[in-house]
N, C-alpha and C positions, 0 to 999 in steps of 0.2 A: 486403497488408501485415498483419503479427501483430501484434494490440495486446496488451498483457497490462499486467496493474496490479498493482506491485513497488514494490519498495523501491530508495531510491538514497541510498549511504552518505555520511554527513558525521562531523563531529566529528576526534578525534584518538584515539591507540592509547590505547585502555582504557575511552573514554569516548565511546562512539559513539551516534551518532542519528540516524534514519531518519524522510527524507518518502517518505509510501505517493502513487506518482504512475502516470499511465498512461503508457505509452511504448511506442515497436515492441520486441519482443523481440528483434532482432537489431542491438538499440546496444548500448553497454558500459553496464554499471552508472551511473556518473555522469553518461552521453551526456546531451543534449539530449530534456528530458519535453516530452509534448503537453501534459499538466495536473499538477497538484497538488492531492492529492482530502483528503490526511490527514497526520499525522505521529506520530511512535512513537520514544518516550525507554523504551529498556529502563531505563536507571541510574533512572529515577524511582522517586516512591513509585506503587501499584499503583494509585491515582485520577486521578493525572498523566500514566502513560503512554502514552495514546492520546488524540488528536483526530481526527475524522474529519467530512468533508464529506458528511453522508448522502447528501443529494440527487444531489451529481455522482459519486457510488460510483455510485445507482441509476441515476443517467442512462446509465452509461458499462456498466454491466454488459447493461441492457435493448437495448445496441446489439451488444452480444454479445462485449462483451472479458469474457475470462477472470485473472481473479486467479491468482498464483503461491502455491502450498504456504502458505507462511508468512505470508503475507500473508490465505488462505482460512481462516487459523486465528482471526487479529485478527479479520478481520471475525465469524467465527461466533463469537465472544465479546460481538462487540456486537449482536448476532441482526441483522447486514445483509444476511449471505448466509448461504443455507444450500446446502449439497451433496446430500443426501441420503445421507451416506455416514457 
């Protein structure tokens, strides 16, 4: 199984909001998560839009799931993960 740690969309058109969760990569976007590690309001102001669960980010990375693009960005914003890239 592929796990990957994504985003699964909520809200309504124009005002969307994303929990950062782990999941197998071959659900649908709003399938059923294993966890829920963080969450991410673009519309906020720029101190509001992220929470994240460091600990279970690290637990779940050191087990060797891979974060998605956008999601690899958030976190190397908050220095959780780096790529070396």
């Amino acid at each position: 199984m592929s796990v990957k740690i994504r985003l699964k969309k909520f809200g309504t058109k124009k005002r969307p909001y994303y929990r950062i969760v782990v999941m197998d990569s071959r659900s649908p976007r709003d399938g059923k998560a294993l966890d829920e590690v963080g969450l991410y309001h673009p519309i906020e102001q720029q101190g509001e839009q992220v929470r994240l669960d460091e600990e279970k980010i690290r637990n779940w990375i050191s087990k060797g799931v891979q974060p998605t693009v956008t999601v690899k960005q958030i976190l190397n914003k908050h220095k959780i993960y780096f790529d070396g890239k």
